[in-house]
Each structure stands twice: as structure tokens, then as C-alpha cells.
C-alpha positions as CSV (number, residue, x, y, z in Angstrom):
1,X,21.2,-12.6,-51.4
2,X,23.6,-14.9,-53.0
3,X,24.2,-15.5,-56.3
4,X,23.3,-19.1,-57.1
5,X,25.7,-20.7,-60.0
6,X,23.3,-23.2,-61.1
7,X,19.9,-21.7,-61.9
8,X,18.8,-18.5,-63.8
9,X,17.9,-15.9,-60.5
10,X,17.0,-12.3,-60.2
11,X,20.6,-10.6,-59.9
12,X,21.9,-10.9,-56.4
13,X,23.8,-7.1,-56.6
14,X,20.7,-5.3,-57.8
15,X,18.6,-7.1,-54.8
16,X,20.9,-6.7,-52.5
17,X,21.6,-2.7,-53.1
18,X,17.9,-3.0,-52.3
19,X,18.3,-4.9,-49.2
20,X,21.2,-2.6,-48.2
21,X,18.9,0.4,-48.4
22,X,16.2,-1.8,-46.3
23,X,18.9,-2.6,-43.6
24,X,19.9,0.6,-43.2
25,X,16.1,2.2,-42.7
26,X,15.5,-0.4,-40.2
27,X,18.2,0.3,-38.3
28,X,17.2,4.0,-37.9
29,X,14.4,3.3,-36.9
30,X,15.3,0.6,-34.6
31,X,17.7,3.2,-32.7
32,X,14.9,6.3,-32.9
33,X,12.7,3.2,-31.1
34,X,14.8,2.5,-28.8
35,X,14.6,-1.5,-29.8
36,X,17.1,-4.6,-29.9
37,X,18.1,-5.2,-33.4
38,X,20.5,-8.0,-34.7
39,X,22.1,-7.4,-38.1
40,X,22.0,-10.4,-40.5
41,X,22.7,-8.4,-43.9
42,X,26.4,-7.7,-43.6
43,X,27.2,-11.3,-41.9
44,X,25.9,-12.9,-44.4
45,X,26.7,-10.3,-47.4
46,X,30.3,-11.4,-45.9
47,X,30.0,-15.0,-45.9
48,X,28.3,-15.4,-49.4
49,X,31.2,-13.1,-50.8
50,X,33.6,-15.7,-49.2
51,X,33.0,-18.9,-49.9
52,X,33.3,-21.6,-52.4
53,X,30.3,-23.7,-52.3
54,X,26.8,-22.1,-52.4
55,X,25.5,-21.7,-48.9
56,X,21.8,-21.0,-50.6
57,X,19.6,-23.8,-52.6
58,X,17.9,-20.9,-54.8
59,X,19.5,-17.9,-53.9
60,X,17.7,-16.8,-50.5
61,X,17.5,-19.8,-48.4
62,X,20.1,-21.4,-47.0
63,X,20.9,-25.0,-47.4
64,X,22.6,-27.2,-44.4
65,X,26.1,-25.4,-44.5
66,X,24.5,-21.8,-45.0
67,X,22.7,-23.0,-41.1
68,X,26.0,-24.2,-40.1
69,X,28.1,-21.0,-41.2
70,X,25.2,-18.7,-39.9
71,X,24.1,-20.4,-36.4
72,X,27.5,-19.3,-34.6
73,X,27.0,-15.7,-36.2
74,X,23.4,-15.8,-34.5
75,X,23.9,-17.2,-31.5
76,X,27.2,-14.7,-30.4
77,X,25.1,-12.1,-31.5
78,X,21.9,-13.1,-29.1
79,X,24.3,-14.0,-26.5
80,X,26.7,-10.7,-26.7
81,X,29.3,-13.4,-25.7
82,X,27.5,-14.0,-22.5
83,X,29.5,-15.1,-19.5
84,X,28.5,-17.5,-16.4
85,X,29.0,-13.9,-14.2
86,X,26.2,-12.2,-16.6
87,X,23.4,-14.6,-16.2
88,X,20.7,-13.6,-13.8
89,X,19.5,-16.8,-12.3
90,X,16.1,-15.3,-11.6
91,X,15.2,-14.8,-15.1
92,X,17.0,-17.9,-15.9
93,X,14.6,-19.9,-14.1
94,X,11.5,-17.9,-15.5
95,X,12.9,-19.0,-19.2
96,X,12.8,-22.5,-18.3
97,X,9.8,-22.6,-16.8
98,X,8.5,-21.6,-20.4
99,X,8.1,-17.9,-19.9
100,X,5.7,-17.3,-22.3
101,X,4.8,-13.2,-21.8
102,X,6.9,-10.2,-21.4
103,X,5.7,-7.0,-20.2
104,X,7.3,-3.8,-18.1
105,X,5.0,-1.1,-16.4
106,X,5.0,2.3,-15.6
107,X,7.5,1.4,-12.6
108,X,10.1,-0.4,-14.5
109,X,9.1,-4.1,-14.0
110,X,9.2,-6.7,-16.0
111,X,6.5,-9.0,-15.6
112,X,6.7,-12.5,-17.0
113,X,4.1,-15.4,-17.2
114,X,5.9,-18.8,-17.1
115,X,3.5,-22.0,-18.4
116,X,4.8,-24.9,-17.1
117,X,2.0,-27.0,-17.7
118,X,2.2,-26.1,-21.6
119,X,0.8,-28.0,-23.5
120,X,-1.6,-29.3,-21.2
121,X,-1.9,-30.9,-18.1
122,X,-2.3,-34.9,-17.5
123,X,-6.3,-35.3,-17.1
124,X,-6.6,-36.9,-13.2
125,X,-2.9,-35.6,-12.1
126,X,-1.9,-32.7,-10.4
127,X,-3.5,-28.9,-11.3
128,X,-1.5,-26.5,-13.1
129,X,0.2,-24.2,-11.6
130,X,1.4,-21.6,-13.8
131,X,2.9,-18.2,-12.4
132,X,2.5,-14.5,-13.2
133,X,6.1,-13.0,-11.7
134,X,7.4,-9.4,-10.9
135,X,10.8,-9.1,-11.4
136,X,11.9,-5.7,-9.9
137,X,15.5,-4.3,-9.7
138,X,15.4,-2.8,-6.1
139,X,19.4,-1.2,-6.1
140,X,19.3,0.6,-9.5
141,X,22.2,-1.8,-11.2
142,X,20.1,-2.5,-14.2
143,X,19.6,-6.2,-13.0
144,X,16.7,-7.7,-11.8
145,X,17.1,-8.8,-7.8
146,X,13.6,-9.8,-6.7
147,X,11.1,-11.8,-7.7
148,X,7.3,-11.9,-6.5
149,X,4.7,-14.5,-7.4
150,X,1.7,-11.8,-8.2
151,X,-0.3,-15.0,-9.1
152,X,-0.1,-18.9,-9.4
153,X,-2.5,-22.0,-10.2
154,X,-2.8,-20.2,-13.4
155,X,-4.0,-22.4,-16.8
156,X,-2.2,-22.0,-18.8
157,X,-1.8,-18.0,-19.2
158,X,0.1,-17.3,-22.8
159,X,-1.9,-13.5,-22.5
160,X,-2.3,-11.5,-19.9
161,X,-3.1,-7.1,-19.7
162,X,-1.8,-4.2,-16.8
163,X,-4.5,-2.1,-16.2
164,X,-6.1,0.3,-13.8
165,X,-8.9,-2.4,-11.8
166,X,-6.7,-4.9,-12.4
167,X,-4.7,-7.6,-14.6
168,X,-6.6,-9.3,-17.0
169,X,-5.1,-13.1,-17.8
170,X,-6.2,-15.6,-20.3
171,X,-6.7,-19.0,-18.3
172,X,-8.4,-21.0,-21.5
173,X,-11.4,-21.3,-21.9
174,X,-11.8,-18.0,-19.3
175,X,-10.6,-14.6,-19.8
176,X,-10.2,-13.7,-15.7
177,X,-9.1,-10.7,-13.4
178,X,-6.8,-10.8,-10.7
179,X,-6.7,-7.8,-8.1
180,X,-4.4,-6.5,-5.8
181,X,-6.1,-5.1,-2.9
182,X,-4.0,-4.4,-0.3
183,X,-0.7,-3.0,-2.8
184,X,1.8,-5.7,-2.0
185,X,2.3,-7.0,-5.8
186,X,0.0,-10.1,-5.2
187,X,-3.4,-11.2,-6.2
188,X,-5.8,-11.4,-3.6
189,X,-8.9,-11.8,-5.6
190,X,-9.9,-13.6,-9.3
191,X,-13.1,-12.9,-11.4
192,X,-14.1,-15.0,-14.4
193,X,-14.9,-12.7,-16.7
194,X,-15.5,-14.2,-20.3
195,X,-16.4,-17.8,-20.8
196,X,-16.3,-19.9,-24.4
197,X,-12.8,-19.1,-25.8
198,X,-12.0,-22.6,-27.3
199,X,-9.1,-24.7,-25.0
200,X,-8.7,-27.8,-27.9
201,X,-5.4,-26.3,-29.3
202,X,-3.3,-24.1,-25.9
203,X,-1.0,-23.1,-28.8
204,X,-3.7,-20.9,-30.4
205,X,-5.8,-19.5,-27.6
206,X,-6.5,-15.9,-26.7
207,X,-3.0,-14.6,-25.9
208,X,-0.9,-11.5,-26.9
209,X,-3.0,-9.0,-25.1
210,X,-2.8,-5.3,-26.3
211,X,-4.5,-2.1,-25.4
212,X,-5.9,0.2,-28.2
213,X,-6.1,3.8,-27.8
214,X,-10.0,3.7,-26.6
215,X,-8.8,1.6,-23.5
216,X,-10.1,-1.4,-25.2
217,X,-8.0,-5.1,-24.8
218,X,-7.1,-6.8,-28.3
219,X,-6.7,-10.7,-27.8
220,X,-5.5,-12.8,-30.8
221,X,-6.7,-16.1,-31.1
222,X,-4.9,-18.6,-33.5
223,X,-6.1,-21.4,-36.3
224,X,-7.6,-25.0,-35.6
225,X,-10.3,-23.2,-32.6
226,X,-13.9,-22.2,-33.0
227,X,-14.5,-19.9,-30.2
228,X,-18.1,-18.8,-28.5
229,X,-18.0,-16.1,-26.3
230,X,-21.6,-15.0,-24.9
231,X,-21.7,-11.0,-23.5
232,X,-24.9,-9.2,-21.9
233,X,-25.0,-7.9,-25.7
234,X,-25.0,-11.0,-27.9
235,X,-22.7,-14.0,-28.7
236,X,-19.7,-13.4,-30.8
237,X,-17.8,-16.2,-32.7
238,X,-14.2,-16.9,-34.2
239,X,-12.9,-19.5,-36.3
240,X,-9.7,-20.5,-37.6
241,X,-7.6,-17.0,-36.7
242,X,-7.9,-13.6,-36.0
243,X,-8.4,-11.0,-33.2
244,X,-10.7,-9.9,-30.3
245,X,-11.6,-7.1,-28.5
246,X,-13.4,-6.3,-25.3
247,X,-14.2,-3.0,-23.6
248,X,-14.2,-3.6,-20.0
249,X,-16.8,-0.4,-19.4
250,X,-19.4,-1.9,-21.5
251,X,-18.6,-5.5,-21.2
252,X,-19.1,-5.9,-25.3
253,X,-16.6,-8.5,-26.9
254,X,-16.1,-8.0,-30.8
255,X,-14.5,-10.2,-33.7
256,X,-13.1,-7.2,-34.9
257,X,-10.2,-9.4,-36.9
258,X,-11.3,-12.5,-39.3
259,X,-9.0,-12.7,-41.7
260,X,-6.1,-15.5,-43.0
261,X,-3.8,-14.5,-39.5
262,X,-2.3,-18.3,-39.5
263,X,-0.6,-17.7,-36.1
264,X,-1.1,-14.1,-34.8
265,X,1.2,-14.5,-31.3
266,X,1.8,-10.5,-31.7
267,X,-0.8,-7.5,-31.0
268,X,0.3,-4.0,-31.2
269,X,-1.0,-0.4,-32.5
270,X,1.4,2.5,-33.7
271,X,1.2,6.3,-32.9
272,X,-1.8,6.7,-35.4
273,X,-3.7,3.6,-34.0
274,X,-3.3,1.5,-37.3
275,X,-3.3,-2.6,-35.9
276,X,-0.6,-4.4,-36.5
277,X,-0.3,-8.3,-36.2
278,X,3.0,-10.5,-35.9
279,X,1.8,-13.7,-37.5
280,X,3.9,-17.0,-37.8
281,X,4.1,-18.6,-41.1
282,X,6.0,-21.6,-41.9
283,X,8.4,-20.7,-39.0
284,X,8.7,-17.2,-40.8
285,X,7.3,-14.3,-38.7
286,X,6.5,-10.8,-40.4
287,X,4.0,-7.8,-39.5
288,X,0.8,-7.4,-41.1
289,X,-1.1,-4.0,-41.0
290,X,-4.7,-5.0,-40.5
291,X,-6.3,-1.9,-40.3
């Protein structure tokens, strides 16, 4: 937090002793997690400490030459001061074919969705033919060195689910299956399974997929969309945000989250099997415990 000259603000070095304290938890727990974490506090402790001109408008966000002072930090960071040698030009291709969904399995791969076709398809012109990839590092160097195509002439699938019978993929307005029946990474059959999630916004639909500890799929489903979704139990209906979840032994589907979730493009449960929802405010993402 930086101390802003012109207005009367909260005091910058009581907040940020509490920030420090924040930064430092997070980072324990980022390391007991095992997860990627890029350190903003000190960079830009440093670079409010050091300048002449405010790089804040009120303290907390930064104005044009905060951005401009801060983007370099962010971007060396992200990179790790990439070179040409380190880029896998698998992955590379995935990315720009607007991979969408990131999962590994029990074996180690990564498995990607890429939506070309995002945001929609020209009505009359050619089908979509979005991918679900395998990337699989076959020599053990920690990079990925082949790529299979476990799926393709996919709609546009921002969601999809590993499991047991099969991988579930959301192809709006269908939530579909895709088997494997002969073991060689590749689909060789495809079930519609639930009809009626609404297609009119591709940026909102059923996506995020996450297992809960009953073996249960959670599917988040964004604002602007009023869903249907008819089961041999009854019709369930959504509207304007929230989350799903289906039990693929009993076929029911449940709107088990309706609540202000403005963009909920993150599912997850901890080791207690409390929900937790990354939603997307104003550009701002944060988790929200919904349970």
C-alpha cells in the first residue's frame, strides 16, 4: 500500500505490516501445497518506497505509471526470463489455440482443451473443431514430447472431468461422454448425456468441472444464461450464476449453488470438503467459500 500525498487514507505502514503478515502465510502455504506463487508485496513495497510521483490514484490501485513500473516486474516473473531454447512448441501451439482447461492424471499427463472456435462459430461455415489433447513426457526430462488428439469436433469445451467410465466434456448446450475402448488415449465413442444447459453466452456456460468427495461432478455456470436441464427425476433450472452437480450413478442433476457468483470459472473442494469458487469480478478474481 502506498501512501497517497493528496487525500486523507488509512496509514499505509499499519496496512502494510498487515499485508506483510498476509504474504508471508500465503507463501507457507503455497510451498506446503506445492503451488506456483508470484510475489507482488515486496516489488511493489520497493517501488512505492522509491519513487517520486505517486504510482497509486487512492492508495491501492495503480494509476498508468504504477502499470508501467509493475508490468516488467510481472511479466519476468511469469516468464522466469524465458529463453527461445525453453519454449516447448507443443504447448505453445495448445496456448494459441486458446487452451482453455488444464488438468494432469494419475499418470502425469497434462491434458488440455484448446477452443478455437471461441466465441462461436460462423452459422453456415465450417463445424468446430475443438480438441481435447494429451501431452505426455515419454523420456522423463520434465518436458512434454508427445501429443495425442484424445478428441476433436468438440463445441466448444471450456469444462471437461477424468473419470473411471470415461471423460465427461461440456459441448454447450450438452454435457457428453467420450470413451476410450480399446486403451490407446483416443475416443472412440460419445454419449449425450444432459441436454438444456443455455449456449446464448459460450463465456458463461457449464465449465470448470470438479469432483466432490461423493464422486459427484460440480459444473459452474456463469451470469446472462437461464439453463433447463430435464433428468429421469425432474427438471432443474439456473439463472444468472452459480453451480451444478450431477451424480452419474443416479443420473440426478442439482442447483446446489444460486447465489451472486458473477463469473465462477473456478470449482474446487479442500481436505474437509468445504466448496470453494474462483469468481471474476471487475477483472479481480478471489475465492469464495460457498459451503
Amino acid at each position: 500500500m502506498e501512501q497517497h500525498p493528496d487525500y486523507h487514507l488509512p496509514s499505509a505502514r499499519l496496512r502494510n505490516t498487515d499485508l506483510n503478515r498476509y504474504a508471508t502465510a500465503i507463501k507457507e502455504i503455497a510451498s506446503l501445497k506445492s503451488v506456483g506463487l508470484i510475489d507482488l508485496y515486496q516489488p511493489t513495497l520497493t517501488m512505492f518506497g522509491g519513487a517520486d510521483s505517486p504510482h497509486t490514484f487512492n492508495d491501492v490501485h495503480l494509476n498508468d505509471q504504477g502499470y508501467a513500473a509493475l508490468a516488467p516486474i510481472l511479466m519476468s516473473t511469469l516468464s522466469d526470463k524465458a529463453t527461445g531454447a525453453d519454449v516447448n512448441p507443443l504447448l505453445t501451439e495448445a496456448i494459441l489455440d486458446k487452451s482453455w482447461f488444464w488438468k494432469n492424471d494419475y499418470r502425469g499427463r497434462l491434458w488440455v482443451s484448446t477452443v478455437p472456435s471461441y466465441p462461436h462459430y460462423k452459422p453456415g461455415g465450417e463445424r468446430p473443431n475443438d480438441k481435447l489433447l494429451i501431452y505426455e513426457d515419454t523420456d522423463g526430462d520434465g518436458r512434454a514430447d508427445k501429443e495425442t488428439v484424445f478428441a476433436d469436433g468438440l463445441h466448444v469445451p471450456i469444462g471437461f472431468e477424468l473419470t473411471p467410465e470415461g471423460v465427461y466434456i461440456s459441448e454447450e448446450p450438452y454435457l457428453t461422454i467420450h470413451k476410450d475402448t480399446d486403451g490407446d488415449a483416443r475416443a472412440d465413442t460419445k454419449e449425450y448425456i444432459l441436454d438444456g444447459f443455455d449456449p446464448n453466452d459460450t463465456n458463461h456456460a457449464i465449465s470448470a468441472f470438479d469432483f466432490d468427495n461423493g464422486g459427484c461432478i460440480f459444473m459452474c455456470e456463469g451470469r446472462f444464461l437461464h439453463s433447463q436441464v430435464g433428468t429421469p427425476w425432474e427438471s432443474e433450472r439456473m439463472a444468472d450464476g452459480g453451480a451444478w452437480r450431477f451424480d452419474p450413478k443416479s443420473w440426478k442433476v442439482e442447483r446446489v449453488v444460486q447465489t451472486d457468483v458473477h463469473n465462477p470459472w473456478g470449482f474446487t473442494h479442500d481436505e474437509f470438503g468445504q466448496k470453494l469458487a474462483l469468481r471474476q469480478v471487475c477483472w479481480i478474481e478471489s475465492y469464495r467459500n460457498l459451503s
